[in-house]
C-alpha positions in Angstrom: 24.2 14.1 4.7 21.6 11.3 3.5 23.7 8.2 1.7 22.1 8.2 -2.1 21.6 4.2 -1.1 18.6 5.3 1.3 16.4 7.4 -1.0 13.0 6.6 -1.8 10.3 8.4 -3.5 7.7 9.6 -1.4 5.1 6.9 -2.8 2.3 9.1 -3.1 4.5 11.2 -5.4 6.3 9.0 -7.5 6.3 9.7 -11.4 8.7 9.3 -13.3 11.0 10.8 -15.1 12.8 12.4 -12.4 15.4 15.1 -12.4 18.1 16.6 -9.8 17.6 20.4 -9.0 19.8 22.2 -6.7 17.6 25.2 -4.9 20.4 27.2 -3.4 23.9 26.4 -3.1 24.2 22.9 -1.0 20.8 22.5 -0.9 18.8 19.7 -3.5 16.2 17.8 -4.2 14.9 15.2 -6.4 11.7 16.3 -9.0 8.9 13.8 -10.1 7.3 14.2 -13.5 5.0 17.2 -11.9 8.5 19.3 -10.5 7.8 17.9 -7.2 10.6 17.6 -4.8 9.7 13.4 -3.8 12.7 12.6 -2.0 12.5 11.4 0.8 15.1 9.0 3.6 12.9 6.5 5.2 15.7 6.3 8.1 15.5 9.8 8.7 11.8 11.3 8.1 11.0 14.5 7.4 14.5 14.7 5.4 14.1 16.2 1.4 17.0 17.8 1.2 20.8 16.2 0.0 23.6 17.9 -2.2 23.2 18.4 -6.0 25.4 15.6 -6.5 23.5 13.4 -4.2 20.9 14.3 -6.1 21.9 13.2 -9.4 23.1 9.7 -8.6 19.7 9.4 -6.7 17.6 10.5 -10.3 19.9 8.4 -12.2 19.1 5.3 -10.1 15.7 6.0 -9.6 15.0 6.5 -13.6 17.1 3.5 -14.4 15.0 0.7 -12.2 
């Protein structure tokens, strides 16, 4: 699993507010503003995908900067 610390949103996607939203059970994502999933891992590309709780310390950090 992705450390919360590495998220970014995707650039081209990045609009605030954002929101956590689990799409099956252990799979998550992070919305923009739109309901697009914009995480992404710069370390590791082509991953979206963390746990819901991941997911919620990543839009809480991301809203709060």
């Amino acid at each position: 699993m992705m450390s919360p610390e590495d998220a970014k949103p995707n650039p081209h996607f990045a609009r605030p507010p954002y929101r956590a939203e689990e799409f099956t059970p252990g799979w998550a994502g992070v919305m923009n503003a739109n309901g697009f999933n914009c995480l992404t891992f710069p370390h590791k590309p082509g991953a979206v995908i963390t746990s819901i709780e991941n997911a919620r310390l990543i839009a809480d950090r991301w809203n709060s900067a």
